[in-house]
Backbone as CSV, one residue per row, in Angstrom:
resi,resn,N_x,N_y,N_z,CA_x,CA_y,CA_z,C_x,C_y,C_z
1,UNK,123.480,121.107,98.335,123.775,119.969,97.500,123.876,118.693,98.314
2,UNK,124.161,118.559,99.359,124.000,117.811,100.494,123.239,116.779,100.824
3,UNK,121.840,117.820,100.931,120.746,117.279,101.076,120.273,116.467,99.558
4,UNK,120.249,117.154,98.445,120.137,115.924,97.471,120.959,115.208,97.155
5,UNK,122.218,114.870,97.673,122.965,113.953,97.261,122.641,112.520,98.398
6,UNK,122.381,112.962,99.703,121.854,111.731,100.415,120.347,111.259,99.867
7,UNK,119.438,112.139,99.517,118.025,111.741,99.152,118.333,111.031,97.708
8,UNK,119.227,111.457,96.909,119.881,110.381,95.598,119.896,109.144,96.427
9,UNK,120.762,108.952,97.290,121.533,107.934,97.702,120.625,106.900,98.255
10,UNK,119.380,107.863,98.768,118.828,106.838,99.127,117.528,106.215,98.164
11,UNK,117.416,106.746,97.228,116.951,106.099,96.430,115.662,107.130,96.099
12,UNK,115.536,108.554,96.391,114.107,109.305,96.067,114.622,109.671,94.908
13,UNK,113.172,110.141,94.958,112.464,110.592,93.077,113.821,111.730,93.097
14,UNK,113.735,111.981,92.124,114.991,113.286,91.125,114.018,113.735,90.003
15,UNK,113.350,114.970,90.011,112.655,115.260,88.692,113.721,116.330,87.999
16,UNK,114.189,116.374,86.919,114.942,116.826,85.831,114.122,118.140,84.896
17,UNK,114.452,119.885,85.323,113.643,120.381,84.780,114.422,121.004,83.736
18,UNK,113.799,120.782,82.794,114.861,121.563,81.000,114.050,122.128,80.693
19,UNK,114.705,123.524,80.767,113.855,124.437,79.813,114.544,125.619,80.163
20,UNK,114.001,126.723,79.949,113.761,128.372,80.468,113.605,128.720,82.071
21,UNK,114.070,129.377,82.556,113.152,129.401,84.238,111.928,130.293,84.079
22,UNK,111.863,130.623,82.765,110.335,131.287,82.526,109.591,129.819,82.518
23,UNK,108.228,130.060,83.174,107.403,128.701,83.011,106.154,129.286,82.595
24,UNK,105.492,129.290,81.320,104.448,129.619,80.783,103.066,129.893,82.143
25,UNK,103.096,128.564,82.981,102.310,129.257,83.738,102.831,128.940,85.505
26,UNK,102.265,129.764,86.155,102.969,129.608,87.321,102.237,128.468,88.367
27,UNK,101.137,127.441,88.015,100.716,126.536,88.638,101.723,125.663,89.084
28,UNK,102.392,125.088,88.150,103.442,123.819,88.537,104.613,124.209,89.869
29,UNK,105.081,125.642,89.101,106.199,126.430,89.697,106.160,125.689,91.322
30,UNK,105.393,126.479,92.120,105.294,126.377,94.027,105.269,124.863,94.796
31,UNK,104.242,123.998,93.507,104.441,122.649,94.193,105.523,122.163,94.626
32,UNK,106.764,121.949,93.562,108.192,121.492,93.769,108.795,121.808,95.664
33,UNK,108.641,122.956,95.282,109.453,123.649,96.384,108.784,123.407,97.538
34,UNK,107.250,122.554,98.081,106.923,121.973,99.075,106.834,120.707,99.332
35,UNK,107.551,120.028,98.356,108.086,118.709,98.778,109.629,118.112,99.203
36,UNK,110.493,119.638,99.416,111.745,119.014,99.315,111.811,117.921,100.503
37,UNK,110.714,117.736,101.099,111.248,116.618,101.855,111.755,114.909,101.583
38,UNK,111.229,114.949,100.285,111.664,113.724,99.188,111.503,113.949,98.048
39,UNK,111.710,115.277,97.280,111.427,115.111,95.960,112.578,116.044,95.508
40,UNK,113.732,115.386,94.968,114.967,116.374,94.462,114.735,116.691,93.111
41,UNK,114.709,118.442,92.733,114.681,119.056,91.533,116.067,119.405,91.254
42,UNK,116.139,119.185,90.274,117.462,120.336,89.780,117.104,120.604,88.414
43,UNK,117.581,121.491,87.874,117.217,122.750,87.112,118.514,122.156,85.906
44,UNK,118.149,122.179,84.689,118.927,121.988,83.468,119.017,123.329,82.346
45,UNK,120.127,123.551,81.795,119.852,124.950,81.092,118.860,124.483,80.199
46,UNK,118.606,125.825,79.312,117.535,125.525,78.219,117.704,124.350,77.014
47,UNK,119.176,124.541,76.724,119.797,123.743,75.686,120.557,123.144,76.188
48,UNK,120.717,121.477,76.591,121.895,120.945,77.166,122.211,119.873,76.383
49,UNK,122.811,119.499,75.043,122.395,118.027,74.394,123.833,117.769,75.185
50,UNK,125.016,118.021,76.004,125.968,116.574,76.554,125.332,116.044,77.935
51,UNK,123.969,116.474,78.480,123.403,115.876,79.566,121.806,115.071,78.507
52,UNK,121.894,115.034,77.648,120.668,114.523,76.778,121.410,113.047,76.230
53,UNK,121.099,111.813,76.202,121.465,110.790,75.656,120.694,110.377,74.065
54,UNK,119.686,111.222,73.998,118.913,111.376,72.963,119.995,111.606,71.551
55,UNK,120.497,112.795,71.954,121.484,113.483,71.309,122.449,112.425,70.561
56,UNK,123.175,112.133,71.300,124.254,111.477,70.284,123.855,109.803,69.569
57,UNK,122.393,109.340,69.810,121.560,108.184,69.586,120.775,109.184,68.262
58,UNK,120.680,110.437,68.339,119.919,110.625,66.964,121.112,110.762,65.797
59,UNK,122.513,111.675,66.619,123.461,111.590,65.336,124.103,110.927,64.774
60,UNK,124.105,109.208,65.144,125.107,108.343,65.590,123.757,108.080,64.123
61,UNK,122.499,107.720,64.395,121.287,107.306,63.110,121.171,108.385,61.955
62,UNK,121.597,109.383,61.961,121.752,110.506,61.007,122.875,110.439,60.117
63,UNK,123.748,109.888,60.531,125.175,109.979,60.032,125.289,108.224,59.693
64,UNK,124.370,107.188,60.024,124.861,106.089,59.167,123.343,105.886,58.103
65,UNK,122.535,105.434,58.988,120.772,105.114,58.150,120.440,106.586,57.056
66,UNK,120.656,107.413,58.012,120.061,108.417,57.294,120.888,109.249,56.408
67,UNK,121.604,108.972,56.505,122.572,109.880,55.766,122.555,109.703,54.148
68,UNK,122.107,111.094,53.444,122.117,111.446,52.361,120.276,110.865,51.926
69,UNK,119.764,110.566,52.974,117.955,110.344,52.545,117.571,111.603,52.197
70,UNK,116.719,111.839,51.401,116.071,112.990,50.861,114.415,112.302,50.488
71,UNK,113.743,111.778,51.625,112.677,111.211,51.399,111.662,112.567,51.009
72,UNK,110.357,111.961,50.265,108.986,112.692,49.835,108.636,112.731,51.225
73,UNK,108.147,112.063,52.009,107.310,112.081,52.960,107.964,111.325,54.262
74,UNK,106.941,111.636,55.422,107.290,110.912,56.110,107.521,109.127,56.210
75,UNK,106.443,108.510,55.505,106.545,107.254,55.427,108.111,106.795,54.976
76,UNK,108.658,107.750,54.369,109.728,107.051,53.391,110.458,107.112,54.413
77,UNK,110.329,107.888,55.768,111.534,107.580,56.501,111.664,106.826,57.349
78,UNK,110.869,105.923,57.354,110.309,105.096,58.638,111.141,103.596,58.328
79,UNK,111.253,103.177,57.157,112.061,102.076,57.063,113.965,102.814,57.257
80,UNK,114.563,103.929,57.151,115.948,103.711,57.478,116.123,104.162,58.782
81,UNK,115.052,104.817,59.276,115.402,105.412,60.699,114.681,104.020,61.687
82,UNK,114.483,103.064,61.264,113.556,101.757,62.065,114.982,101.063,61.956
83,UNK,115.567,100.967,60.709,116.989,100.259,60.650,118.117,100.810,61.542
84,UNK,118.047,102.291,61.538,119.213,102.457,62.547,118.968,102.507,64.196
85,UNK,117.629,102.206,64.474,116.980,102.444,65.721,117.327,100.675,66.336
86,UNK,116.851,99.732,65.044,117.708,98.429,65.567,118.586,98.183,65.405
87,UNK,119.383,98.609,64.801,121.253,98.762,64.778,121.931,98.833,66.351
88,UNK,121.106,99.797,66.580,121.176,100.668,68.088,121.714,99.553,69.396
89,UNK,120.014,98.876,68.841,119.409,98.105,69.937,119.705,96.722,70.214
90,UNK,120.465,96.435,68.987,121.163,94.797,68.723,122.441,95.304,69.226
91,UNK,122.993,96.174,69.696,124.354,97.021,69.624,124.050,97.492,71.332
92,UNK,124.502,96.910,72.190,123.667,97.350,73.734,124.884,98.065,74.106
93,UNK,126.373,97.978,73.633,127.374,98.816,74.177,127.484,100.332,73.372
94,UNK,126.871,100.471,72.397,126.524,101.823,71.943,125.509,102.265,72.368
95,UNK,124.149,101.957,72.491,123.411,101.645,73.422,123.491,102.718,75.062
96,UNK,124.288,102.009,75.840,124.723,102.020,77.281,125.594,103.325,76.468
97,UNK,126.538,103.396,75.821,127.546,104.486,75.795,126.842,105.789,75.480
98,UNK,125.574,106.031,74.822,124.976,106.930,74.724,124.765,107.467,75.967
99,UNK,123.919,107.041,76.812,124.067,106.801,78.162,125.150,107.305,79.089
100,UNK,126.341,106.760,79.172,127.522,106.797,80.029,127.936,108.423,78.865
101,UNK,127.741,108.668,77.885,127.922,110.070,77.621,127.111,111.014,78.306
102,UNK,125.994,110.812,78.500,125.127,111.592,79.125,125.454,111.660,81.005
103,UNK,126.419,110.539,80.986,126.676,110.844,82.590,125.540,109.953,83.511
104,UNK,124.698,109.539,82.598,123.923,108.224,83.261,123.892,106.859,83.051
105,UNK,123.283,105.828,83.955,123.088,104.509,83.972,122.135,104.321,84.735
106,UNK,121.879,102.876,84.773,121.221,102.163,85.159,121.186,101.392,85.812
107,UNK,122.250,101.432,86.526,122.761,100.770,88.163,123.843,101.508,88.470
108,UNK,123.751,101.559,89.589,125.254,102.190,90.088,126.366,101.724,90.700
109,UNK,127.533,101.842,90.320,128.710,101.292,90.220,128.822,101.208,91.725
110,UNK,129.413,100.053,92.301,129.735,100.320,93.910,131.290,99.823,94.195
């Protein structure tokens, strides 16, 4: 853990793998593991939504825009889920807090 916490520090790539440790095919698999000289992996379980910021940005739009829609089609959903997507986005401290739930940002605190 060491070693990727200085290669964080200093500013290298971090690729984020979510899924299964089954990998449909084994091409990708071997590359990783011959670059640790600057390329930090770490491994995410299959299902993680409190490391996903996605997550609480879709329920946060489910539970105000969307809530109780029972649209025909897709089109019909495109005007309340566009409304709560700029709700969001006019809103930069819910925004960022989605974010700071997920345990990330976008500068780092010094």
């Amino acid at each position: 853990m060491g070693a990727q916490q200085s290669n964080v520090s200093r500013g290298w790539p971090r690729v984020t793998w979510n899924g299964p440790a089954e990998v449909p095919t084994n091409s990708c698999t071997p590359w990783p593991g011959t670059q640790r000289g600057w390329l930090a992996v770490e491994r995410l379980p299959a299902y993680a939504p409190d490391l996903n910021p996605v997550e609480p940005l879709w329920g946060n739009v489910k539970s105000q825009e969307m809530a109780n829609v029972c649209a025909p089609d897709l089109a019909a959903l495109r005007p309340p889920l566009r409304a709560g997507l700029t709700r969001v986005r006019c809103r930069p401290t819910l925004a960022f807090g989605f974010l700071r739930h997920a345990g990330l940002a976008f500068w780092r605190d010094h």
